[in-house]
C-alpha positions in Angstrom: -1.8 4.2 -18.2 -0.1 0.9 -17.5 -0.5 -1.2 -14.0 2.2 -3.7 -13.5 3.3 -5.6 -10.9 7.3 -4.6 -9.4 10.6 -5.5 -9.9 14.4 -5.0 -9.2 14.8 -2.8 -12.4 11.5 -0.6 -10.8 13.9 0.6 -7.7 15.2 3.4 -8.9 12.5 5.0 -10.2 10.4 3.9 -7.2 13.3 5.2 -4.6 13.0 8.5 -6.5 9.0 9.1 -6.1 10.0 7.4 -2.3 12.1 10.6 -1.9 9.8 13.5 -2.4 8.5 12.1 1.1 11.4 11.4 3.4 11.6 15.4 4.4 7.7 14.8 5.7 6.1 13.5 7.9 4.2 10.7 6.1 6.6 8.6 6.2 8.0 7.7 9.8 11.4 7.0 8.2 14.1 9.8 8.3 16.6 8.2 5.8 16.3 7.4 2.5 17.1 3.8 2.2 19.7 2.8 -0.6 19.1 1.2 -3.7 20.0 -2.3 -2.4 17.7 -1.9 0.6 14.7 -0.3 -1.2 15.1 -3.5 -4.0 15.0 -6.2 -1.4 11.8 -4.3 0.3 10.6 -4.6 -3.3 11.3 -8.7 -3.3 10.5 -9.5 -0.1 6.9 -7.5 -0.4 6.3 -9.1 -3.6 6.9 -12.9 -2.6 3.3 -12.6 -1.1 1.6 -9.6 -1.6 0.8 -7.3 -4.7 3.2 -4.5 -5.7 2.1 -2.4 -7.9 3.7 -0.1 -10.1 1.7 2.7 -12.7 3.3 3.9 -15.7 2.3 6.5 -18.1 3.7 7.6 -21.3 6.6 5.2 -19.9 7.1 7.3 -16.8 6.6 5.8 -13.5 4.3 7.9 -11.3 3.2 6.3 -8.5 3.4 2.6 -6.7 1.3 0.7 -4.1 1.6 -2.0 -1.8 -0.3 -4.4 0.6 1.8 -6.3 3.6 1.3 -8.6 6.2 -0.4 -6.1 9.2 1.7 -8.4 12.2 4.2 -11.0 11.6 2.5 -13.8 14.5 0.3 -16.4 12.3 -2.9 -15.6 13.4 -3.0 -12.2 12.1 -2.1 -13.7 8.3 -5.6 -12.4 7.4 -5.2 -8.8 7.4 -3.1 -6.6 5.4 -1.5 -3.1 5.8 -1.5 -0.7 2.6 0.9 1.8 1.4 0.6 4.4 -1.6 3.1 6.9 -2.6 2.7 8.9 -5.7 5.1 11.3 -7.7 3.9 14.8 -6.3 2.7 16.1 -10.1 0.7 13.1 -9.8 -1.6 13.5 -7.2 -5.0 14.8 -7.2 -6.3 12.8 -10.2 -7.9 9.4 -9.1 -4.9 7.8 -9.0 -4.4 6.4 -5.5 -7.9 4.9 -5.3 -7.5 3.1 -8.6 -4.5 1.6 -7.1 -5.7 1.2 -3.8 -9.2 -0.6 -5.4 -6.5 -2.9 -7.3 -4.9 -4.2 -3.9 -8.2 -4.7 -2.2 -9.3 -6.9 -4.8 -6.4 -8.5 -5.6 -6.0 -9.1 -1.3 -9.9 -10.5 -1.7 -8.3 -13.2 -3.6 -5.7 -13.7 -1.4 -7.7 -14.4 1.2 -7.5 -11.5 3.3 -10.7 -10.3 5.3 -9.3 -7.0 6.3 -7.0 -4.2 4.8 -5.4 -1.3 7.0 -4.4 2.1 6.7 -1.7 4.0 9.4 -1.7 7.6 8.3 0.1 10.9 9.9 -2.0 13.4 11.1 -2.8 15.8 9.0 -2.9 14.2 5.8 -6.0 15.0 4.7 -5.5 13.3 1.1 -4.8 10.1 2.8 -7.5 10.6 5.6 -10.1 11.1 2.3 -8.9 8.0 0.3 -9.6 6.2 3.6 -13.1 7.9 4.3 -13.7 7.0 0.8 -13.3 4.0 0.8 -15.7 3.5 3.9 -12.6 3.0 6.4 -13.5 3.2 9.8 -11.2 5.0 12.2 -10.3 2.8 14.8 -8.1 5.3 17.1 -5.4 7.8 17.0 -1.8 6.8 18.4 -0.8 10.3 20.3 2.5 11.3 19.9 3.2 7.8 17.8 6.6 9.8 16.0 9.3 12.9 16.4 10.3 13.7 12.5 10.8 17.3 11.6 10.9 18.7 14.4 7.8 18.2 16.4 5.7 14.7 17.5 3.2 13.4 15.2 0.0 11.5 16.1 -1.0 8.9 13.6 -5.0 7.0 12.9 -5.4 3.5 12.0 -8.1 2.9 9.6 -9.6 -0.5 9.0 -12.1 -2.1 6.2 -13.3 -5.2 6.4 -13.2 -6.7 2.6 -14.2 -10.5 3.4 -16.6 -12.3 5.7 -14.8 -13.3 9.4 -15.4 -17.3 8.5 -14.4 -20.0 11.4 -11.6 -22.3 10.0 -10.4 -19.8 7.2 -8.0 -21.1 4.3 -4.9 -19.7 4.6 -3.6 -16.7 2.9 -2.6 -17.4 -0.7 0.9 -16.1 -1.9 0.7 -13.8 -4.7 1.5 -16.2 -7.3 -0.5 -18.4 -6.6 -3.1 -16.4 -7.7 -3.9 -16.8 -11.5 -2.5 -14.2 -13.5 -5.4 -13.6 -15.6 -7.4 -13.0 -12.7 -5.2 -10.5 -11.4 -5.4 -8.5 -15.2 -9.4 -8.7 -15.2 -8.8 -6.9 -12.1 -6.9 -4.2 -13.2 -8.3 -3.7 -16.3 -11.5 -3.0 -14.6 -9.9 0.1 -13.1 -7.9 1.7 -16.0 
């Protein structure tokens, strides 16, 4: 298993694990974006946050990424995560290897709390979230109309850093040293 950061040449592959979950509900978008859009999602993600990309046997399976929660300045300190897997790939630890990468890659960003926005029911999500020790903050009735019926959606939260007055703030991706950024995920792998 390889963990690697994103890029451009990673769309494709990305887009096509993306795909298996248009037709769903997990996903509150109804189109899949084109190649151009999903690559500039890609770069504009990873200009600050982690975007992370798992290979095995040179296949990617699976990707995960942490963004900015609310764009006004004063919410700079908490970030929103994403996971999507290749559907042969799911069951096996994967997810919370990548999610535990983000969190303590986010740590060192700066960030004091990480959130999760999950369609009901999705009980693998709602587990990696319990799992982690996310607290449910509330449910969002009727939050989206995909396939043919309305869709509540939860809104975990985590804390992952002390609430300090005057915080620093948050660190762009590469700012962060890179080597710190290995140690953490090859403590996970």
């Amino acid at each position: 298993m390889k963990i690697r950061f994103a890029t451009e040449n990673d769309t494709p592959a990305l887009l096509k694990i993306y795909s298996q979950y248009i037709d769903t509900p997990i996903t509150f978008e109804c189109s899949l974006p084109t190649e151009q859009e999903f690559s500039q999602r890609i770069a504009d993600i990873s200009a600050s946050y982690p975007y992370l990309v798992c290979e095995e046997n040179g296949r990617i399976t699976g990707y995960a990424y942490a963004h900015r929660l609310q764009e006004r300045e004063a919410y700079q300190w908490n970030s929103e995560l994403s996971v999507y897997l290749d559907k042969t790939c799911t069951s096996r630890g994967l997810g919370k290897k990548l999610y535990s990468m983000l969190i303590d890659i986010l740590r060192l960003q700066g960030s004091k709390s990480v959130y999760g926005i999950v369609t009901l029911p999705n009980e693998k999500s709602e587990r990696l979230h319990e799992s982690f020790g996310f607290r449910r903050l509330y449910v969002c009735q009727n939050a989206g109309y995909k396939c043919g019926r309305w869709h509540d959606v939860v809104w975990f939260e985590k804390q992952i850093a002390p609430y300090l007055s005057n915080p620093a703030p948050i660190k762009p991706i590469g700012d962060i040293p890179y080597a710190s950024i290995e140690e953490i995920i090859q403590k996970y792998i």
